[in-house]
C-alpha atoms as an extended CHARMM CRD file, in Angstrom:
* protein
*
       206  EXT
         1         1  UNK       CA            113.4850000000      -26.9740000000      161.6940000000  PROA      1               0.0000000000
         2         2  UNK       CA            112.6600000000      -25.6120000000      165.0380000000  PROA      2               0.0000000000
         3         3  UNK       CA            110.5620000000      -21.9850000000      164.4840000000  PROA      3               0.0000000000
         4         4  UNK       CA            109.6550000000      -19.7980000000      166.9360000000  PROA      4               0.0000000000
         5         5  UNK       CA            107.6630000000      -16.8610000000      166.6060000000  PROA      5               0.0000000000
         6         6  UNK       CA            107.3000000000      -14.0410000000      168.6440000000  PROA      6               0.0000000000
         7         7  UNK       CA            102.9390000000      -14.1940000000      168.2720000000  PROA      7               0.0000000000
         8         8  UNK       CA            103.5630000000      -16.4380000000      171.5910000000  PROA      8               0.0000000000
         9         9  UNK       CA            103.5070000000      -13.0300000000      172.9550000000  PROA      9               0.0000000000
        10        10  UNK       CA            102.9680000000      -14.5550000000      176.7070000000  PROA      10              0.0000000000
        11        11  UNK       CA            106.5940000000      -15.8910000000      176.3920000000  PROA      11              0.0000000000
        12        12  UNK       CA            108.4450000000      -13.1680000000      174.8670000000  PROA      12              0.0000000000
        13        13  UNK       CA            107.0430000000      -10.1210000000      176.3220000000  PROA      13              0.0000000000
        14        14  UNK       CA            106.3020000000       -9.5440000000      179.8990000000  PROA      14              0.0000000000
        15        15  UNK       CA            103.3950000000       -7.0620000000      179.2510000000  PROA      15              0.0000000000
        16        16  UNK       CA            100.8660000000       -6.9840000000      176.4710000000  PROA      16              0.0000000000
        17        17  UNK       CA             98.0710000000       -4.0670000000      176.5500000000  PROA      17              0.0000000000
        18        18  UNK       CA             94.8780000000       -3.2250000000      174.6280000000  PROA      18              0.0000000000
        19        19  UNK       CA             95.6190000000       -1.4040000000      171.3410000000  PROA      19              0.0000000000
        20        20  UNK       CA             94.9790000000        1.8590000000      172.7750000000  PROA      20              0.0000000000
        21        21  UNK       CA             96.4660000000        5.1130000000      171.9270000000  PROA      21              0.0000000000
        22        22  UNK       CA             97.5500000000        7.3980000000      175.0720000000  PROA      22              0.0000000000
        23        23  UNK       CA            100.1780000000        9.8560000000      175.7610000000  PROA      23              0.0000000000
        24        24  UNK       CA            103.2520000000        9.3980000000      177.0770000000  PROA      24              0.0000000000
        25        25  UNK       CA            105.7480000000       11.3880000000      178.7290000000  PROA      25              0.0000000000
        26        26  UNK       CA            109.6380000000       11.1530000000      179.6820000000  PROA      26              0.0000000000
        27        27  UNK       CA            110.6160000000       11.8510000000      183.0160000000  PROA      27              0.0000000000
        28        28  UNK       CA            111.5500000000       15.6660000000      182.5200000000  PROA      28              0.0000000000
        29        29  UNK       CA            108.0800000000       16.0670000000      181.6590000000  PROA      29              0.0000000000
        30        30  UNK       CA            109.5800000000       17.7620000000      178.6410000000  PROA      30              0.0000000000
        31        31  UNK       CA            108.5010000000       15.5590000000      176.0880000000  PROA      31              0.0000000000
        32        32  UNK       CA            105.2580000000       13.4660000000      174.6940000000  PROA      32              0.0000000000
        33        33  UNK       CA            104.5250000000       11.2110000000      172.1660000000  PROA      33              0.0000000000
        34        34  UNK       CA            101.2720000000        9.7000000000      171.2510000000  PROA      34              0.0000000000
        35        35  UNK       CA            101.6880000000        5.7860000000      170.7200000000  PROA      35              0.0000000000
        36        36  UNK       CA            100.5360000000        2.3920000000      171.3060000000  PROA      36              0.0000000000
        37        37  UNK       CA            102.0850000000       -0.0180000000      174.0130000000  PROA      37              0.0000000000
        38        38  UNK       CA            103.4360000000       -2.9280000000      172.5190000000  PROA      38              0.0000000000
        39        39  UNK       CA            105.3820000000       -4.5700000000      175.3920000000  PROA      39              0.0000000000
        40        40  UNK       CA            107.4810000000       -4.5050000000      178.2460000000  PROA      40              0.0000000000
        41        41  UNK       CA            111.0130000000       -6.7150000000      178.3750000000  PROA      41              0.0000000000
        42        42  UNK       CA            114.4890000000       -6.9200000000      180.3820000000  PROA      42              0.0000000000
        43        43  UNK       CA            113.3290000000       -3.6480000000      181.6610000000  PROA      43              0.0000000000
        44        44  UNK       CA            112.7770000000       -1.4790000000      178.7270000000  PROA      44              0.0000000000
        45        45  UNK       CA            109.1950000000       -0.6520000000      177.0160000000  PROA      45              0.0000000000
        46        46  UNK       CA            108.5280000000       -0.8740000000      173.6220000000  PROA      46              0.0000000000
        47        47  UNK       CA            106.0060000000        1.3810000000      172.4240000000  PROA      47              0.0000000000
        48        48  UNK       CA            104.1850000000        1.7800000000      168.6660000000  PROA      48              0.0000000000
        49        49  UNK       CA            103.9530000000        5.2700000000      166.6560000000  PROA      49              0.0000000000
        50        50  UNK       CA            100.7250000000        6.8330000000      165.4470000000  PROA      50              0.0000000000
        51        51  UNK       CA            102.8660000000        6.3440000000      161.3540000000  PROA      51              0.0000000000
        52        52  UNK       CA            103.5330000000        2.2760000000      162.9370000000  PROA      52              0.0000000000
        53        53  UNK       CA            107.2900000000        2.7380000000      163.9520000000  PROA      53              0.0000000000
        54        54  UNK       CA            108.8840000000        1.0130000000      166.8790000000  PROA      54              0.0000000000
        55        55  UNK       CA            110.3760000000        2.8210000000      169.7970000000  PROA      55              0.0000000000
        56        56  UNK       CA            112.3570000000        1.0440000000      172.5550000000  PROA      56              0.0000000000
        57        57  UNK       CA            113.9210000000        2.9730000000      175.6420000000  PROA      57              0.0000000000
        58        58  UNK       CA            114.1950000000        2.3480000000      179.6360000000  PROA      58              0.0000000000
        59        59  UNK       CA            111.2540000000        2.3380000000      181.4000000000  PROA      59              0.0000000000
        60        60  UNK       CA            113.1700000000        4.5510000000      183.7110000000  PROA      60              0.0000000000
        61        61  UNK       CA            113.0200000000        6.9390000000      181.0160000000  PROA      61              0.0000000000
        62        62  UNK       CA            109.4340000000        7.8070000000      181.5950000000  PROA      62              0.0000000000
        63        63  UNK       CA            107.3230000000        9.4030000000      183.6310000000  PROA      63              0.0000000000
        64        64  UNK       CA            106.4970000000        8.2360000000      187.4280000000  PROA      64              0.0000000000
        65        65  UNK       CA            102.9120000000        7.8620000000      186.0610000000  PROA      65              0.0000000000
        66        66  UNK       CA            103.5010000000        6.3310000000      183.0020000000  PROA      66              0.0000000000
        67        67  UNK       CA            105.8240000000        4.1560000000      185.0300000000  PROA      67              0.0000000000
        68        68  UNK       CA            103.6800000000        2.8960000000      187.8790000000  PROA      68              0.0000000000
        69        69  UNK       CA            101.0020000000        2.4340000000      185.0250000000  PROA      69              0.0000000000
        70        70  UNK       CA            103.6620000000       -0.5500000000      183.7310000000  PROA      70              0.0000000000
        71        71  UNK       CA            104.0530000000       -1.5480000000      187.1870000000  PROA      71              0.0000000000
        72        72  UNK       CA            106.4960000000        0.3920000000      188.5520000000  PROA      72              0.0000000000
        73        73  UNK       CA            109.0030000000       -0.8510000000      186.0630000000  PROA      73              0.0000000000
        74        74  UNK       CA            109.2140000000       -4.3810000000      187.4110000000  PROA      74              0.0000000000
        75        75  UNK       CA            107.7170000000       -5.7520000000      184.4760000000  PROA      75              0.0000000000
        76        76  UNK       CA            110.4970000000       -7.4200000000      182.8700000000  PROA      76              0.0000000000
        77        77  UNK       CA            111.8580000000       -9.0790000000      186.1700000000  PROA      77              0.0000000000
        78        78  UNK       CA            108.1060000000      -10.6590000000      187.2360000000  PROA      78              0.0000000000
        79        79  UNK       CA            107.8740000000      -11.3500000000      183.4180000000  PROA      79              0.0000000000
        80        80  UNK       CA            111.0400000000      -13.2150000000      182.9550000000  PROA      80              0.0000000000
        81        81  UNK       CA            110.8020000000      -17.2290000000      182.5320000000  PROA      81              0.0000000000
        82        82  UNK       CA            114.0190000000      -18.2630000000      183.9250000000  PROA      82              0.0000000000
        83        83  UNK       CA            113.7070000000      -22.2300000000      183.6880000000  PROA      83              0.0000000000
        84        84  UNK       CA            111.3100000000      -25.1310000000      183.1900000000  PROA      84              0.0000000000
        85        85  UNK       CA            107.6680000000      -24.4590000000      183.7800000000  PROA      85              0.0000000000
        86        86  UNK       CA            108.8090000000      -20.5030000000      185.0880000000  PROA      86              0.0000000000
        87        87  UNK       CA            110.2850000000      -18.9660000000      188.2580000000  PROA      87              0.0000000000
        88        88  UNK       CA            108.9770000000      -21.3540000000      190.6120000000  PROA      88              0.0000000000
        89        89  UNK       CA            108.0940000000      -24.4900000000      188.5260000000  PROA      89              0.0000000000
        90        90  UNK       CA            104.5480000000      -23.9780000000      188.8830000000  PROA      90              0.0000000000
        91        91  UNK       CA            103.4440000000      -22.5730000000      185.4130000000  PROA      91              0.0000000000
        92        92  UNK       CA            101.9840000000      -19.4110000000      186.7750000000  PROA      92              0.0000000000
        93        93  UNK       CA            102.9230000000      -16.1090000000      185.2600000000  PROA      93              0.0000000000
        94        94  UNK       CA            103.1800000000      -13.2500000000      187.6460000000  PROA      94              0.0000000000
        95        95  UNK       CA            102.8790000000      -10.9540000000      184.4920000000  PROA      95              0.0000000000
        96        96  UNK       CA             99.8230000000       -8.3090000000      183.9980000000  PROA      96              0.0000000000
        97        97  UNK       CA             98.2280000000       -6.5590000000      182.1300000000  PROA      97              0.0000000000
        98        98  UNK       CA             97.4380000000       -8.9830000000      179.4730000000  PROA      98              0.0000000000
        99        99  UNK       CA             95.0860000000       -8.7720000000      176.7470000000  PROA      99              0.0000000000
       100       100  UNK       CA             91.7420000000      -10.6990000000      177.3190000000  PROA      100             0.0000000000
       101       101  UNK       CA             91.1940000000      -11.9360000000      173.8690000000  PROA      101             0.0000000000
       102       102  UNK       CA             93.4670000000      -11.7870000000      171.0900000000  PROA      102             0.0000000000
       103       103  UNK       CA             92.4780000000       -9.3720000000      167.8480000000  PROA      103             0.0000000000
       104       104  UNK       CA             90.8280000000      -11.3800000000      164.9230000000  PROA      104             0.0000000000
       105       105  UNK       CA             93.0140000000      -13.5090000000      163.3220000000  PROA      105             0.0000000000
       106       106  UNK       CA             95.4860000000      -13.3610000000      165.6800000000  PROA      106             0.0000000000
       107       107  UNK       CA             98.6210000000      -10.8020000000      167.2930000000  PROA      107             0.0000000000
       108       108  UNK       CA            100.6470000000       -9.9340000000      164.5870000000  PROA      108             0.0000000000
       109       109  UNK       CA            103.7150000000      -11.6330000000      164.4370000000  PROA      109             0.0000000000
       110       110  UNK       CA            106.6200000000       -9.8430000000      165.3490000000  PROA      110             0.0000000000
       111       111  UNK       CA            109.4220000000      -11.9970000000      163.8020000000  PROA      111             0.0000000000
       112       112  UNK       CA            110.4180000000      -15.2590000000      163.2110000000  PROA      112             0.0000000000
       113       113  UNK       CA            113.6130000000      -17.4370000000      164.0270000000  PROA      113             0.0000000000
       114       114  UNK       CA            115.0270000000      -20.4050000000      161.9370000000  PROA      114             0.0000000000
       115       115  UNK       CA            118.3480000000      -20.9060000000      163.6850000000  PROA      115             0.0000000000
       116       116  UNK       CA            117.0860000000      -22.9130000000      166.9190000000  PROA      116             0.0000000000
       117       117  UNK       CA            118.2960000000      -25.9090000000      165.1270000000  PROA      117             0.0000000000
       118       118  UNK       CA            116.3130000000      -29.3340000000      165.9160000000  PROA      118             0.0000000000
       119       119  UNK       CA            115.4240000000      -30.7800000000      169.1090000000  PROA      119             0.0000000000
       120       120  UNK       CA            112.7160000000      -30.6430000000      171.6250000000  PROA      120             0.0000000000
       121       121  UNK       CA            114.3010000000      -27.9640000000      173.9710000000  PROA      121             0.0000000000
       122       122  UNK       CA            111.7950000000      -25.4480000000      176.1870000000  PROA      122             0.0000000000
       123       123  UNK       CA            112.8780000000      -22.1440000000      176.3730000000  PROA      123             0.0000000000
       124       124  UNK       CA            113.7220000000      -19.8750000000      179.3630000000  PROA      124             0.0000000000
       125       125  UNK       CA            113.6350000000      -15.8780000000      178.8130000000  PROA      125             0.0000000000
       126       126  UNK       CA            115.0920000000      -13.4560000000      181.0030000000  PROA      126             0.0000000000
       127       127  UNK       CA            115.9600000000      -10.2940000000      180.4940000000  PROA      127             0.0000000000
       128       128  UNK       CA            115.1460000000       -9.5940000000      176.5370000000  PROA      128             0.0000000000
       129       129  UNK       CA            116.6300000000      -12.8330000000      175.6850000000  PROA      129             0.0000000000
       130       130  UNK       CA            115.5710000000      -15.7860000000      175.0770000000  PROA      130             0.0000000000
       131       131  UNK       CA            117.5880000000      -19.4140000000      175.4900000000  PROA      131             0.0000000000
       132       132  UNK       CA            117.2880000000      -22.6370000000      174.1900000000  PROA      132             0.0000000000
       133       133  UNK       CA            118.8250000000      -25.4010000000      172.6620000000  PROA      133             0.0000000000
       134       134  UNK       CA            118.9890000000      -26.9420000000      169.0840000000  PROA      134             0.0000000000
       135       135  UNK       CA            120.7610000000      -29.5340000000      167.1970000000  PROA      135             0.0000000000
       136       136  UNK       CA            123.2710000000      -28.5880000000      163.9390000000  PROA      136             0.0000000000
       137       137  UNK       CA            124.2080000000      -31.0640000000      162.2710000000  PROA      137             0.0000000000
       138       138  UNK       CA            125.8090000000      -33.6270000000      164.5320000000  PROA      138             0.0000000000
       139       139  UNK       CA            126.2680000000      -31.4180000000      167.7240000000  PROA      139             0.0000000000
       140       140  UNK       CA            124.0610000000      -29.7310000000      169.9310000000  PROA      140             0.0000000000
       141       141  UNK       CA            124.3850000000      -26.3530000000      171.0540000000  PROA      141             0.0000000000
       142       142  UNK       CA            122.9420000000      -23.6960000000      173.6850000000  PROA      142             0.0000000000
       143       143  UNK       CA            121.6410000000      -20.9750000000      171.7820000000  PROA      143             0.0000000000
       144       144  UNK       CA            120.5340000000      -17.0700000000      172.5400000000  PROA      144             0.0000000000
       145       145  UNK       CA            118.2060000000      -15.4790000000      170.7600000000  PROA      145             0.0000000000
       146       146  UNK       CA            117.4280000000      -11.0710000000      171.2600000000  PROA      146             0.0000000000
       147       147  UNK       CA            113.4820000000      -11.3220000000      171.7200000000  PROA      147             0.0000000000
       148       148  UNK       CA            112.7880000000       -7.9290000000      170.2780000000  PROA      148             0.0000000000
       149       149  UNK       CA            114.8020000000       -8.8690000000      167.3500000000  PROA      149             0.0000000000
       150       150  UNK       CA            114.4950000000      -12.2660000000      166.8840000000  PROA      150             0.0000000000
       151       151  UNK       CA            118.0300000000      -12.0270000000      165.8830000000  PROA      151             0.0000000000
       152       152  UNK       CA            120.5970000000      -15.3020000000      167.4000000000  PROA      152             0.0000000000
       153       153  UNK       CA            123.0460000000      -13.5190000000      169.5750000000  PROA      153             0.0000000000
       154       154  UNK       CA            125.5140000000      -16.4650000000      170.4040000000  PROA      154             0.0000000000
       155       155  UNK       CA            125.2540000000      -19.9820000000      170.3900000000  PROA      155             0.0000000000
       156       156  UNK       CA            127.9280000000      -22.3180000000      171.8620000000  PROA      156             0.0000000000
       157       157  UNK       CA            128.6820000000      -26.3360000000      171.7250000000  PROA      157             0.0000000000
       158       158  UNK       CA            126.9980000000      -28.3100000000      174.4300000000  PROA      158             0.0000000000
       159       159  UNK       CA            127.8490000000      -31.8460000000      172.9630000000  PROA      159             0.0000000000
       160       160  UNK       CA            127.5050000000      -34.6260000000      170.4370000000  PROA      160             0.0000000000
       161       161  UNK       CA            123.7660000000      -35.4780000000      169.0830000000  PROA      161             0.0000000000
       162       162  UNK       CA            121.8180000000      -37.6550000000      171.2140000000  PROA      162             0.0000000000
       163       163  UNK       CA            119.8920000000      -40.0910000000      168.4950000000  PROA      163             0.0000000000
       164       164  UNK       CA            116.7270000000      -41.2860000000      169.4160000000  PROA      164             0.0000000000
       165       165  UNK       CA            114.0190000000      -43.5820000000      167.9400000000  PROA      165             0.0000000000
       166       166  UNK       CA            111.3400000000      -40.8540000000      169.3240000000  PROA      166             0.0000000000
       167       167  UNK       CA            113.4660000000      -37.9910000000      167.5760000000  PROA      167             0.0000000000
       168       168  UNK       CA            117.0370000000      -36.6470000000      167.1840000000  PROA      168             0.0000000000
       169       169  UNK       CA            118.1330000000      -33.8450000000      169.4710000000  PROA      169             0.0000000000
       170       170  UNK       CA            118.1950000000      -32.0630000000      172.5810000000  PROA      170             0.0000000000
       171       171  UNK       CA            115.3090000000      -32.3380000000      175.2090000000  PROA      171             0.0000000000
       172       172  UNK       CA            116.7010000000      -29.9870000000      178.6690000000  PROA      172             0.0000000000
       173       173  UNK       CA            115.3790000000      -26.6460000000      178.8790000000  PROA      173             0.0000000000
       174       174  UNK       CA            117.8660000000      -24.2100000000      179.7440000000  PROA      174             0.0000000000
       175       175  UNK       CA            117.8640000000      -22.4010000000      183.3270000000  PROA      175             0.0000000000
       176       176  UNK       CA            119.2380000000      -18.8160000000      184.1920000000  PROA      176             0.0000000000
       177       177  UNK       CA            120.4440000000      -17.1760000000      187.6760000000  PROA      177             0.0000000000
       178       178  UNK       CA            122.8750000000      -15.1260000000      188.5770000000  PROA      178             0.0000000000
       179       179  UNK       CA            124.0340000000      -13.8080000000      185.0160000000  PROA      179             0.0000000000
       180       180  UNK       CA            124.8340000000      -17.6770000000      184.1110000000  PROA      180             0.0000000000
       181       181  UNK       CA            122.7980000000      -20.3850000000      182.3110000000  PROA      181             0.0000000000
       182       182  UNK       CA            123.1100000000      -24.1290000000      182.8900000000  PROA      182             0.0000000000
       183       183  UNK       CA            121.9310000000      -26.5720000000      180.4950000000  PROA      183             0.0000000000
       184       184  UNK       CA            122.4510000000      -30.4490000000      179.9660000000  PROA      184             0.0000000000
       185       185  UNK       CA            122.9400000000      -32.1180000000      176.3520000000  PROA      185             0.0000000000
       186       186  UNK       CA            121.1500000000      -35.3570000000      175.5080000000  PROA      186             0.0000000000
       187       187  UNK       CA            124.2100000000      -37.3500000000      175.9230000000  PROA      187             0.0000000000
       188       188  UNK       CA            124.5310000000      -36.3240000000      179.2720000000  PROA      188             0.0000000000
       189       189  UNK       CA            127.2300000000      -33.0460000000      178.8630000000  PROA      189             0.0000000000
       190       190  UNK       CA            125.8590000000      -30.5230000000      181.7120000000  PROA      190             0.0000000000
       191       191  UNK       CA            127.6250000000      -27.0470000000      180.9960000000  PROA      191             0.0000000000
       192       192  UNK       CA            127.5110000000      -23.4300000000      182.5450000000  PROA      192             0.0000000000
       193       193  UNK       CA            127.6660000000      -20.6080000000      179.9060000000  PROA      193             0.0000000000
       194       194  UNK       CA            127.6550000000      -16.7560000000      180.7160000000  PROA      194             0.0000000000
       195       195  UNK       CA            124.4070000000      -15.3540000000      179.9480000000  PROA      195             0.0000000000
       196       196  UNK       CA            125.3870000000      -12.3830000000      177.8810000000  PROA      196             0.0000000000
       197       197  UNK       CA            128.4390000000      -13.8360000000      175.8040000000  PROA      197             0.0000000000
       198       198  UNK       CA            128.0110000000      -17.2190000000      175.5300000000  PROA      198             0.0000000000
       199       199  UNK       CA            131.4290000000      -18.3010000000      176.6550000000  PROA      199             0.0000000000
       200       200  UNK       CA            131.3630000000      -21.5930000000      178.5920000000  PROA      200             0.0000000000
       201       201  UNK       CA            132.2270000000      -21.2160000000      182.5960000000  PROA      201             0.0000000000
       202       202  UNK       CA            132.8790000000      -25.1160000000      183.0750000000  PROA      202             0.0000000000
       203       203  UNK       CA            131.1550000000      -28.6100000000      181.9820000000  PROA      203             0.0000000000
       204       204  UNK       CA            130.8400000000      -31.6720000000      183.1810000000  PROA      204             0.0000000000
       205       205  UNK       CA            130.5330000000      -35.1910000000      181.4240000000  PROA      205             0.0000000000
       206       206  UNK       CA            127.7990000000      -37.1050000000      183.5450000000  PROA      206             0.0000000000
């Protein structure tokens, strides 16, 4: 079984800070809270209570300070990992902020996922969500998983299982653009899903 786990913190959020307390402020200047940043993803900010609960909103949400201190709110776009080896298939992460060293014993772990089937699938995340592919059974699928939630969104059928001395299951990492994603099956199936429901554009048997 396939597990991923949100303490690869690099992939799933596109900002990581210091656990530091500071004040922040919406952007009536109305309203504070004291809290801890967590993260920033598909343009929203996550931030930690003083009593350890979660808030989520819109970056836009916040102050112009508090917002140029995340970047301006372009966080989750330079963050995003659209295909293989990132945005231009060099492995270099425009994100910042990142923590130096990791606390003792590690982040703590967020969630963890035990739908992504088998296989050997990278992932590509863009916009709070993650994609991949596993294998279920005997077919493989294209799969989308809420990164704050670790929760499986939608999944869809790619094509039959591709069996392999070296392992069963899919290998392609799936690629994003445009509100699409395009993936290929082991077998050779190449499809074109839409990114937020699932539901498959077109295919094509190579």
């Amino acid at each position: 079984m396939k597990i991923i786990a949100t303490a690869l913190l690099s992939l799933c959020l596109t900002l990581t800070a210091s656990a530091e307390i500071r004040i922040w402020k919406d952007a009536s200047g109305a309203h504070e809270i004291k809290a801890e940043l967590v993260g920033v993803a598909g343009g929203k900010v996550t931030l930690k209570r003083e009593d350890g609960t979660m808030l989520s909103m819109s970056i836009t949400k916040l102050s112009k300070e508090d917002q140029a201190l995340l970047g301006g709110g372009s966080g989750g776009a330079e963050g995003d990992w659209p295909q293989w080896r990132g945005p231009n298939r060099d492995d270099v992460s425009k994100e910042t902020g990142l923590l130096k060293k990791w606390p003792a014993g590690g982040p703590k772990r967020v969630w963890v996922s035990e739908e992504a089937g088998l296989g050997y699938s990278g992932f590509a995340v863009v916009g709070g969500k993650l994609y991949t592919m596993g294998l279920y059974d005997a077919e493989e699928k294209l799969i989308c998983i809420d990164t704050a939630t670790g929760k499986k969104l939608w999944e869809t059928p790619v094509g039959p299982i591709l069996k392999n001395g070296w392992g069963d299951g899919p290998r392609a990492t799936p690629s994003v653009a445009n509100g699409m994603v395009y993936t290929t099956g082991g077998t050779g199936e190449v499809i074109c899903a839409d990114a937020a429901t699932g539901k498959q554009v077109w295919s094509k048997s190579l």
